[in-house]
LOSE-388770 format. One record per residue: x, y, z of N, C-alpha, C, O in turn; residue number from 0; residue in three letters. Coordinates in nm, 3 decimals. Layout:
BEGIN
  n_east n_north    n_up ca_east ca_north   ca_up  c_east c_north    c_up  o_east o_north    o_up num residuo
       X       Y       Z       X        Y       Z       X       Y       Z       X       Y       Z NUM     ALA
...
***
This chain:
BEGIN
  n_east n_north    n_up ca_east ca_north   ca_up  c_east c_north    c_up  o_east o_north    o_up num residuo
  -1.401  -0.828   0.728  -1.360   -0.903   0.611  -1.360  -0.815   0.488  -1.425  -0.710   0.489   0     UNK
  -1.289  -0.852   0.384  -1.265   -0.769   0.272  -1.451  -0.762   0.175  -1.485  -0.678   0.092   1     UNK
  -1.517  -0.857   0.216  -1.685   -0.841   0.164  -1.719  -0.730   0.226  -1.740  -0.636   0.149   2     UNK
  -1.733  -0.708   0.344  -1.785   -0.590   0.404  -1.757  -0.455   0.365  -1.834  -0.361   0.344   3     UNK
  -1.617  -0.464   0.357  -1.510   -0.305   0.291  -1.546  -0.277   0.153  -1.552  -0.160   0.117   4     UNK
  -1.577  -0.398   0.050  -1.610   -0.369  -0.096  -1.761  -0.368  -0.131  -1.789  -0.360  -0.251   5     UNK
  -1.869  -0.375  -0.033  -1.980   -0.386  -0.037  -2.052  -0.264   0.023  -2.171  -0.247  -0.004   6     UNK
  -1.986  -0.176   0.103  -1.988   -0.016   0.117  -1.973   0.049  -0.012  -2.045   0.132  -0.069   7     UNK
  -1.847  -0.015  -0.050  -1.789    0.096  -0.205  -1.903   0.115  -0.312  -1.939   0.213  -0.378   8     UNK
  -1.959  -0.047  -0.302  -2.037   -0.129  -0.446  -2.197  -0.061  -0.437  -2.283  -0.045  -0.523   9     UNK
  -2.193  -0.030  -0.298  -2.332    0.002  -0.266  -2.438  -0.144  -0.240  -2.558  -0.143  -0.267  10     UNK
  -2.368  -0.255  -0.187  -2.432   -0.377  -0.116  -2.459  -0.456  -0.221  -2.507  -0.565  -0.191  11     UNK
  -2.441  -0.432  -0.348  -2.457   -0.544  -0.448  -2.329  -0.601  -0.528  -2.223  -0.546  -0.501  12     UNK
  -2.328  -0.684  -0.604  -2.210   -0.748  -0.644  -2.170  -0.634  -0.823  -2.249  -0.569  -0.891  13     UNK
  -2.042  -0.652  -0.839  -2.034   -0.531  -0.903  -1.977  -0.616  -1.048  -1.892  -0.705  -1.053  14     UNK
  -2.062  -0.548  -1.172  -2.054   -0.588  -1.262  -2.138  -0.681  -1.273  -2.075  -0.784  -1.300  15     UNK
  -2.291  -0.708  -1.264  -2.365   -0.842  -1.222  -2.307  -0.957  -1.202  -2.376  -1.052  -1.238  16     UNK
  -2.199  -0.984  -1.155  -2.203   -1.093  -1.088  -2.254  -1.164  -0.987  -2.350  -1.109  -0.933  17     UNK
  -2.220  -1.279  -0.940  -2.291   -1.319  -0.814  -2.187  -1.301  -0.685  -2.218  -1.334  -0.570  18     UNK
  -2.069  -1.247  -0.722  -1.949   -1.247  -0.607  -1.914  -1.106  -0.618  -1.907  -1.022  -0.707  19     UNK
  -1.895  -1.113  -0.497  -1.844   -0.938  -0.462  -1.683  -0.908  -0.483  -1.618  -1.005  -0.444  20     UNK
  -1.621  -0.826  -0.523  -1.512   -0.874  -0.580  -1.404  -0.813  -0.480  -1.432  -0.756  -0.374  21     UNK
  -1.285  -0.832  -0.528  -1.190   -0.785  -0.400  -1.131  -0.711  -0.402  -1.095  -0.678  -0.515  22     UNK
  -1.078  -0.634  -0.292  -1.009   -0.500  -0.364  -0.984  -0.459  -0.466  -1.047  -0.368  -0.520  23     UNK
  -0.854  -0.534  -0.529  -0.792   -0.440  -0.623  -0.891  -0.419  -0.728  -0.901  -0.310  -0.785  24     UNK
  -0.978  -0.537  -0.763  -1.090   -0.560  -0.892  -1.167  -0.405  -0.879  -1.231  -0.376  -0.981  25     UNK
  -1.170  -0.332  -0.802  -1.249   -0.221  -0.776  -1.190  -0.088  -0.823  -1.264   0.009  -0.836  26     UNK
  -1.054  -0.080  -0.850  -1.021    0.027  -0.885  -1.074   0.106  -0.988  -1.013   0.213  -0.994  27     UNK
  -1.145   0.098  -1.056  -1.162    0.156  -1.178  -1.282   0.257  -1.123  -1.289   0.368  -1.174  28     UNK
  -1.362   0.225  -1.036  -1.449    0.317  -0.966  -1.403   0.422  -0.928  -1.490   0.508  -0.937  29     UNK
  -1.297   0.468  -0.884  -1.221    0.571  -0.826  -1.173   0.643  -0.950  -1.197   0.764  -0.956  30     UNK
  -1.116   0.592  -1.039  -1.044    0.685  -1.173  -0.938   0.769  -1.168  -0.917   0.887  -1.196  31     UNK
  -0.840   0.626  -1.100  -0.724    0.712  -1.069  -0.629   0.658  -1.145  -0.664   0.569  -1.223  32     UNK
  -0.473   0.703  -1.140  -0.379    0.669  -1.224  -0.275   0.553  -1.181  -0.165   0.539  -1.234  33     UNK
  -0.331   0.460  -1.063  -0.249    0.411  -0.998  -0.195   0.301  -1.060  -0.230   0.261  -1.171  34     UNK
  -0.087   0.239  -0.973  -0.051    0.120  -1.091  -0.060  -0.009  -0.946  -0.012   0.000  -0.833  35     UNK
  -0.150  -0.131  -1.016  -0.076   -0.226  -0.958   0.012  -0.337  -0.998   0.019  -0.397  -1.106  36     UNK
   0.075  -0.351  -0.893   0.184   -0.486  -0.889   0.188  -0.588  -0.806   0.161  -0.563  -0.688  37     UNK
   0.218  -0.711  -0.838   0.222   -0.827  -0.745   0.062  -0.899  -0.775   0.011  -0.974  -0.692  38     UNK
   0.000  -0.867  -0.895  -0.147   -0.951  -0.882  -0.256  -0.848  -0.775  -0.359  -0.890  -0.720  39     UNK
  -0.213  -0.741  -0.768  -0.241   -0.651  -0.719  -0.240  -0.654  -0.518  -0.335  -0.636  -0.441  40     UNK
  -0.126  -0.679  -0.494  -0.112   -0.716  -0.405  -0.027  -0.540  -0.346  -0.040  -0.499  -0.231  41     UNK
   0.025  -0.490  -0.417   0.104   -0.357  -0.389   0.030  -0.277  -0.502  -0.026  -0.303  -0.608  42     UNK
   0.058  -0.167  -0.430  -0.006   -0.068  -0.496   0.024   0.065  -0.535  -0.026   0.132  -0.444  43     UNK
   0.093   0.169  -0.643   0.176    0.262  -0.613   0.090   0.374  -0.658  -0.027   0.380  -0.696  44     UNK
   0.161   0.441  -0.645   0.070    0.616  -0.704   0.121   0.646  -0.870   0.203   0.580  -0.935  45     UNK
   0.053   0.752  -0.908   0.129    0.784  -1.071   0.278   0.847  -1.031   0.323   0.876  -0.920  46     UNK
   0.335   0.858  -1.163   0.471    0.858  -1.196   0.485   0.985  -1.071   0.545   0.967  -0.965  47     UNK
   0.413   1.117  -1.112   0.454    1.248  -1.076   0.455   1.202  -0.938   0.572   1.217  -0.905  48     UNK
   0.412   1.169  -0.871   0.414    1.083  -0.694   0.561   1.014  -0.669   0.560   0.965  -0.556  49     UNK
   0.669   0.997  -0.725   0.780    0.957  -0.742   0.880   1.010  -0.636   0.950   0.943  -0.560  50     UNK
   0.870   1.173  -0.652   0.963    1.242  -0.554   0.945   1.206  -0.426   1.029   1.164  -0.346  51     UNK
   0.801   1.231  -0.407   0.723    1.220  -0.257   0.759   1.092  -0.206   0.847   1.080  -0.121  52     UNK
   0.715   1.026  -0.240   0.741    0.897  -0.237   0.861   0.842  -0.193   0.880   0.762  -0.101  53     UNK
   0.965   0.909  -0.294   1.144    0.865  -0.245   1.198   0.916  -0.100   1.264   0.874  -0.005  54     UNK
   1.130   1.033  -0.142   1.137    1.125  -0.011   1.102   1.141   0.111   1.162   1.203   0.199  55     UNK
   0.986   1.074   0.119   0.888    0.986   0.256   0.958   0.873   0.315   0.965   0.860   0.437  56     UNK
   1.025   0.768   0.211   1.104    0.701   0.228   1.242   0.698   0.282   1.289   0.628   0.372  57     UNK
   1.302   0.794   0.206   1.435    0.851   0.275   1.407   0.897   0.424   1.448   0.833   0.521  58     UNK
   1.348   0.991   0.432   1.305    1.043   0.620   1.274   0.892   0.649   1.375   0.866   0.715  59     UNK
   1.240   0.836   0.646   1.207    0.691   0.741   1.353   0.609   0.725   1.428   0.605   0.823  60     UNK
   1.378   0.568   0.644   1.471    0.454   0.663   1.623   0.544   0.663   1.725   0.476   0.680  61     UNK
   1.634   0.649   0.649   1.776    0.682   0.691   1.803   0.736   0.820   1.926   0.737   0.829  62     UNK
   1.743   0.793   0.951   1.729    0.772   1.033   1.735   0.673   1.114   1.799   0.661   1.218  63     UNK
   1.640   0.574   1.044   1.636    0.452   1.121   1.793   0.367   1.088   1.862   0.310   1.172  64     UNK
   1.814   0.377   0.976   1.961    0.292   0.956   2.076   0.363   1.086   2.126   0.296   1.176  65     UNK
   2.093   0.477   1.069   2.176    0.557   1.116   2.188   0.499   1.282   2.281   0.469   1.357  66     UNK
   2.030   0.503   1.292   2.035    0.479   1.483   2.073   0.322   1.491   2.139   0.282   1.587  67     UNK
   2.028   0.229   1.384   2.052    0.133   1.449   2.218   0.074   1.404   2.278  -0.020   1.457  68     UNK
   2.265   0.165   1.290   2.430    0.132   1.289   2.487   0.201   1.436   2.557   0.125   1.502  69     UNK
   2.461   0.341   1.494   2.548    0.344   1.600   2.485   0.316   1.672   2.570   0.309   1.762  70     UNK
   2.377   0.283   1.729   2.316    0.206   1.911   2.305   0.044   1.843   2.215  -0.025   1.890  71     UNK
   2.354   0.009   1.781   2.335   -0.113   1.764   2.447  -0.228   1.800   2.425  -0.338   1.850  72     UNK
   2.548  -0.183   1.768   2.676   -0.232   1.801   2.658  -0.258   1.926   2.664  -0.372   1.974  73     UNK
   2.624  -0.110   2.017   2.632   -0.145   2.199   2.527  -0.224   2.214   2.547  -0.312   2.297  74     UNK
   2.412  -0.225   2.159   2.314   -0.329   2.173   2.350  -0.505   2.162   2.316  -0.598   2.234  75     UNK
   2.434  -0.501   2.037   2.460   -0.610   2.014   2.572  -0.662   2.121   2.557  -0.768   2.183  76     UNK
   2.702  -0.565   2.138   2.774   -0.618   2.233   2.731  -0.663   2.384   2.774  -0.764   2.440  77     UNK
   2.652  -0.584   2.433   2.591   -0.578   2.572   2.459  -0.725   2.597   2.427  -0.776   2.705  78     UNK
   2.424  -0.749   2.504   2.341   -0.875   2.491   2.180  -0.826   2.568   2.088  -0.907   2.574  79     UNK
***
């Protein structure tokens, strides 16, 4: 459960005296990084300079994958 994963980080106590252990994203600030979140912190990205990598990690994955499934896909689709 996400208590267990943030209660390693916290060191087993609730963080910021509270009485609730808090949930992921609430934890970032421990780390001191530049990240950004989005979605209520539901996604999570890297700083700006992480941009290239990022596009670029992306591109190798999904243009390949488009490619194979525009030409084996057709025979896939025709052949049932």
């Amino acid at each position: 459960s996400s208590t267990s994963s943030t209660t390693a980080v916290t060191g087993d106590r609730p963080l910021l005296n509270s009485n609730r252990y808090p949930r992921v994203f609430e934890i970032w600030h421990l780390f001191g990084s530049r990240n950004r979140f989005l979605c209520g912190g539901r996604c999570m990205t890297g700083p700006e300079e992480d941009f290239g990598f990022n596009f670029c990690a992306w591109f190798c994955i999904l243009v390949p994958t488009s490619v194979y499934l525009v030409v084996c896909g057709r025979d896939f689709w025709n052949k049932g």
